[in-house]
Every structure is written in C-alpha cells, then in structure tokens.
C-alpha positions as CSV (number, residue, x, y, z in Angstrom):
1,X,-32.1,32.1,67.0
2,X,-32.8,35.6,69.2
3,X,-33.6,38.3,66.5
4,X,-33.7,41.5,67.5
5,X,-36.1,43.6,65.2
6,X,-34.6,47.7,64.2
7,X,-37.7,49.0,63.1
8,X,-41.2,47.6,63.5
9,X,-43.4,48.8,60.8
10,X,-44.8,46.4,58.3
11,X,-42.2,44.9,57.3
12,X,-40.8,44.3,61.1
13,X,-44.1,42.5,62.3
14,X,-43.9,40.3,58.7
15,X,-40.6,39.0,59.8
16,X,-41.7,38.3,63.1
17,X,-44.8,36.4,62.1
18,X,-42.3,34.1,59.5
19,X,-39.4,34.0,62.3
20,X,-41.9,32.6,64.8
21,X,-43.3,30.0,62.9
22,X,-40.2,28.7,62.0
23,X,-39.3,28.5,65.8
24,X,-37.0,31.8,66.5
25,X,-37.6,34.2,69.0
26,X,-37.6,38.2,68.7
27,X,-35.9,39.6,71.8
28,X,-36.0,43.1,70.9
29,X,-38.6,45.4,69.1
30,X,-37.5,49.0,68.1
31,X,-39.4,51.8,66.8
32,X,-39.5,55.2,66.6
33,X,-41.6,55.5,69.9
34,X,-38.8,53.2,72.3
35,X,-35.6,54.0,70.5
36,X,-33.8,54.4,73.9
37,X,-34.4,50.6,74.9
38,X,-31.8,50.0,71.8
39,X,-28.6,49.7,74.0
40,X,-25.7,47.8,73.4
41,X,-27.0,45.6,76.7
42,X,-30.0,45.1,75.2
43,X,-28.6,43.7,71.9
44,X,-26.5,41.6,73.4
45,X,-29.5,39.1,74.3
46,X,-30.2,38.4,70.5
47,X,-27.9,36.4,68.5
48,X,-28.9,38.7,65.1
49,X,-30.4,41.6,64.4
50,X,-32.8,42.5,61.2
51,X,-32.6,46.9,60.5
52,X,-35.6,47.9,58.4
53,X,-35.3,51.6,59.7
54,X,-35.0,55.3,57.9
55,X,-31.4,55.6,56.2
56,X,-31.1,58.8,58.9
57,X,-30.3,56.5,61.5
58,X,-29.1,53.3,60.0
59,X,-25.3,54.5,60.9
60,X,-26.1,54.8,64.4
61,X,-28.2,51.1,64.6
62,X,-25.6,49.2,62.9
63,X,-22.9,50.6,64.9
64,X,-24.5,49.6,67.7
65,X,-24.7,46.2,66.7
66,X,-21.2,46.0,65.5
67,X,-20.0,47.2,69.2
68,X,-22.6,44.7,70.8
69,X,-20.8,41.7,68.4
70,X,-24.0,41.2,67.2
71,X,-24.5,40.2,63.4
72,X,-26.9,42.7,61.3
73,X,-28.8,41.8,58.2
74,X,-29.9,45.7,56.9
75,X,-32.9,46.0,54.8
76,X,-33.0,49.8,55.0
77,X,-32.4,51.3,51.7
78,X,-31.3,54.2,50.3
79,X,-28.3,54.7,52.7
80,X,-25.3,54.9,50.2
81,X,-23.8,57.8,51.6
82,X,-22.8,55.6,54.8
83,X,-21.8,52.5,52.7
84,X,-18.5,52.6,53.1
85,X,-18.1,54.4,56.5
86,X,-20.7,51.4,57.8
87,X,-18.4,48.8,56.4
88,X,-15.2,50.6,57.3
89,X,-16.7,49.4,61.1
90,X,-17.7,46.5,60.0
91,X,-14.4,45.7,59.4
92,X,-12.6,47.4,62.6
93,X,-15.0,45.6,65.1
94,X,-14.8,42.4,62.9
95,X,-18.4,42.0,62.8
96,X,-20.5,41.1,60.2
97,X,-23.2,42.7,58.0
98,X,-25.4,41.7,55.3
99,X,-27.3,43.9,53.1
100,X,-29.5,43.7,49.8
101,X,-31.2,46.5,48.0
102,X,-34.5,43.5,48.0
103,X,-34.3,40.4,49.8
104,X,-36.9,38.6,47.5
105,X,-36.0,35.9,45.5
106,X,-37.6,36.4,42.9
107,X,-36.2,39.8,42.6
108,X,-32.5,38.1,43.0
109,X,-33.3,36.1,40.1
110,X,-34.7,38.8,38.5
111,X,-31.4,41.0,38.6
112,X,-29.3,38.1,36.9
113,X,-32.0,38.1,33.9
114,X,-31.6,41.7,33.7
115,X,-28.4,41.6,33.4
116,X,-28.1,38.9,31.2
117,X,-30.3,40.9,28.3
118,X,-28.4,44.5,29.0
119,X,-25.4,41.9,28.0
120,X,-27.4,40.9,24.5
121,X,-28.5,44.3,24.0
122,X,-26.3,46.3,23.9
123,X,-25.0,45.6,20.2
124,X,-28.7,46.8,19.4
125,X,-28.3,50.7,20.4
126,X,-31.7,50.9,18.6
127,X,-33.4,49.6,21.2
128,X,-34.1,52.8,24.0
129,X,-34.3,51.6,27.5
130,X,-36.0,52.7,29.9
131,X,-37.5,51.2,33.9
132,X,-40.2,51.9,35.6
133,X,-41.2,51.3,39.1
134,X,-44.4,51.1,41.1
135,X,-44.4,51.4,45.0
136,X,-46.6,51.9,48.0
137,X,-47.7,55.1,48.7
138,X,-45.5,55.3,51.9
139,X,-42.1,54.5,50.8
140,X,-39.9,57.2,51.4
141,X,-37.2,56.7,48.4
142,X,-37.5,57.2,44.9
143,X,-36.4,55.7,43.0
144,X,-36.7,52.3,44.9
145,X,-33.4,50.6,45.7
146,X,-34.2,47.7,43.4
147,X,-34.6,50.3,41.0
148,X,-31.2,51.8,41.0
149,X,-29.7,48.1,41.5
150,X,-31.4,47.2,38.1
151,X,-30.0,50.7,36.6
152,X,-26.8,49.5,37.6
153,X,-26.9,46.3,36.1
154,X,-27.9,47.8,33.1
155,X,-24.5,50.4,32.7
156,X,-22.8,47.7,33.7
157,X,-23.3,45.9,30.4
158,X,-24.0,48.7,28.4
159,X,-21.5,51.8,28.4
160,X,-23.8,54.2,26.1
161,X,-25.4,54.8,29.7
162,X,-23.5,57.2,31.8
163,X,-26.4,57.2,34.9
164,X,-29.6,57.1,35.3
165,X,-32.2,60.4,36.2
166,X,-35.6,60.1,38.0
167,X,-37.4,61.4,35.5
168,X,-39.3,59.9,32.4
169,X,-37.7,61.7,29.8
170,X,-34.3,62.2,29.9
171,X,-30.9,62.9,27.9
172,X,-29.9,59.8,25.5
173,X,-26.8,59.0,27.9
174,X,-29.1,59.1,31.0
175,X,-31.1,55.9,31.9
176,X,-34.6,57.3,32.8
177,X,-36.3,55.7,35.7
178,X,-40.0,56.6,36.4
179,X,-41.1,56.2,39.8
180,X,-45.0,55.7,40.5
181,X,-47.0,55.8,43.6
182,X,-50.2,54.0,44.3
183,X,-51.7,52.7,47.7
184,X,-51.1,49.3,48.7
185,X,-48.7,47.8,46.0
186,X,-45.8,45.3,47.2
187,X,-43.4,46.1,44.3
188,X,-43.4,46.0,40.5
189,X,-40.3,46.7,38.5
190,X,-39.9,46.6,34.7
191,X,-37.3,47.4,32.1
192,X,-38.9,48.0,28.9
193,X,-36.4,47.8,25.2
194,X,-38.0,49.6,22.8
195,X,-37.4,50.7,19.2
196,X,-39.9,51.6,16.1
197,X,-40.3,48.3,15.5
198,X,-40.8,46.3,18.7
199,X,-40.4,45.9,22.4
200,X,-39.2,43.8,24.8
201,X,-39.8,44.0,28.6
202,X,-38.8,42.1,31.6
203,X,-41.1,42.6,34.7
204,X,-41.6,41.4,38.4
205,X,-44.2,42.1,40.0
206,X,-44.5,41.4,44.4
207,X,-47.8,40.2,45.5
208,X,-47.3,40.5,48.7
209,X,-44.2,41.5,51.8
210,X,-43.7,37.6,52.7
211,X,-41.4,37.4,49.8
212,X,-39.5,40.4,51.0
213,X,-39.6,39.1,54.7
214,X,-39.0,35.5,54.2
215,X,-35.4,36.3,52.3
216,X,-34.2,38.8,55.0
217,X,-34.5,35.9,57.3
218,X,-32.9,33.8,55.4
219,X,-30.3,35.9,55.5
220,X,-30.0,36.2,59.1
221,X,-30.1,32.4,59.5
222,X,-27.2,32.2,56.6
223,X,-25.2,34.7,58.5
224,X,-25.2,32.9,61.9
225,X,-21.2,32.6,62.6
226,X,-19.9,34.3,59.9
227,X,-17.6,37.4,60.0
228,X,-17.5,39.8,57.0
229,X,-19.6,42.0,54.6
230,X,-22.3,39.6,52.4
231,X,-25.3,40.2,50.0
232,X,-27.7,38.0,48.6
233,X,-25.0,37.1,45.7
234,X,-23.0,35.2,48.1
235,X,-26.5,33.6,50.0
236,X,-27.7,32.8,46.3
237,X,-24.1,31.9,44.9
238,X,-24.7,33.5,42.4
C-alpha cells in the first residue's frame, strides 16, 4: 500500500516506522514546513492517506483527499465543528473516511468496559463520577478526545449527566473531567465511582505511541476498497 502521511510529527514518523516494516511504502510526507507539495496530483500516487494534523486545517486535507479519490484514515482530534460538513463531502465525492477519537486497542476495548459499568451504575446515583486524563505536555486539546468519547459513553447510560465541564469540580449534572499535563506521557485515562463508602475506577494507561500508530494502520489497511464513513466500531465489530 502507498500511504501518504498529513502531518509528520511523532506520531507521523511512528506510523511510518510500523508501515515500513510491514512492507508499505509512504509516498508523501506533509508538514507544516512543505504544505504546498500537498496537491491533489500528488495524492493521487498513494492508495491511502493517514491525517494526524491541527483540527484548523483538517477540512482542507481531507477535502483534498476526497477530490483526489483517495481514502483518508483521520487521527486529528478535536475537529467536531467540521464533522458533519467533512462527511457531507465524504458522501458527495463517494469517498471514504475513517476516524477514531484513539486508534489503540486497548483504548477500544476500553470504551466498551466503560460503557458497560455507566450501564450498572447508574441505579447507584450514590456513586459520583468523575474522569481524569493525563497527557503530553504538547497536546494541543483538552480535554483529550478519548476523554470526551469516554464522557459520552458515560451520558449515554446515565441520564443524571447532562455534559461534561473541564474543570474538577463541577455542578451535580455536569460530568467533570480533569485534564493534566506532564512531559513525555503516552496517555492515561481513568473514570473513578466514588461514594462515602467505596470506589471503583477503571483505568488505561499507554506506554508508548506504537499502540496508537499500529491501529491507525490497521485502519488504513481495513479501509482499502471500501466506500463510506467507518470508525474503529466497525474495524473492531464491535
């Protein structure tokens, strides 16, 4: 497979190491220093391409990829507010996208569990919840996009939770999510249950990017002739 690579920071370079070994090729590197070598022609020589870029210009790289007919696995996060104008041309240049707010598996696995105890929890209204989250120093979003995935699970299963705030004390209706900075840390996520008597907590913790890279390529080779909008639900069936 030809990948071209839409943004080359860490993460970029730990997909290329995995996609190499494994026998694909990267046609394409883009960062912010060569962003006019990301043409249409130029896309056209890779058979997918992998976006790990800033959600300010995530609109413009996918489009690009969708008027190419190139397939796009986006691993930007934080990029909501284009969701559905992204997918709307998605759909009118019948490409095909797939996006995930973490490609890990573990982290995959990790939402159904979460979801599965906001399901036995929420007869206990006793029990306060609250999720923490600890990134890398230079991530730009906070929270994380796993973050708010997991705070959406959550509401999902239990309606005394209206939305969740950024903050770590918060109304009682408000899911409070505290987001911590640190140099050099992967990912860690946990969602604590607490009430005067006991807690529970749930917790994964990254040790290092592979997992993150290896699933986003997995994706792109799970894409390969498909049409249509996918997350890692459909990869995982789950």
């Amino acid at each position: 497979m030809k990948i071209a690579l839409i943004g080359y920071g860490k993460m970029g370079k730990a997909i290329e190491q995995i996609a190499l070994e494994k026998g694909h090729s990267i046609v394409l590197r883009i960062n912010s220093s060569n962003q006019h070598e990301l043409t249409i022609e130029n896309l056209k020589k890779a058979d997918m391409a992998i976006e790990f870029s800033t959600p300010q210009t995530i609109f413009n790289h996918v489009l690009l990829c969708f008027k190419a007919g190139v397939s796009v696995v986006i691993g930007t996060t934080a990029w909501s507010a284009f969701k559905d104008k992204i997918e709307q041309q998605c759909e009118a240049y019948q490409g095909s996208m797939f996006y995930a707010s973490n490609f890990s598996l573990g982290v995959n696995l990790f939402f159904e569990l979460n979801s599965y105890l906001a399901s036995l929890m929420q007869k206990y209204p006793q029990y306060k919840i609250t999720l923490s989250e600890i990134h890398h120093t230079t991530k730009l979003d906070a929270p994380s996009g796993t973050a708010i995935s997991l705070a959406e699970g959550i509401m999902n299963k239990n309606k005394h939770y209206t939305g969740w705030a950024n903050n770590k004390i918060t109304e009682n209706n408000l899911l409070p999510i505290e987001s911590i900075r640190a140099p050099d840390v992967p990912g860690t996520h946990q969602i604590s249950y607490a009430s005067t008597q006991d807690v529970i907590e749930i917790k994964h913790t990254a040790i290092n990017r592979s997992g993150f890279a290896s699933g986003a390529l997995m994706a792109a080779e799970w894409l390969q002739g498909k049409r249509g909008i996918y997350t890692m639900k459909d990869l995982l069936a789950l």
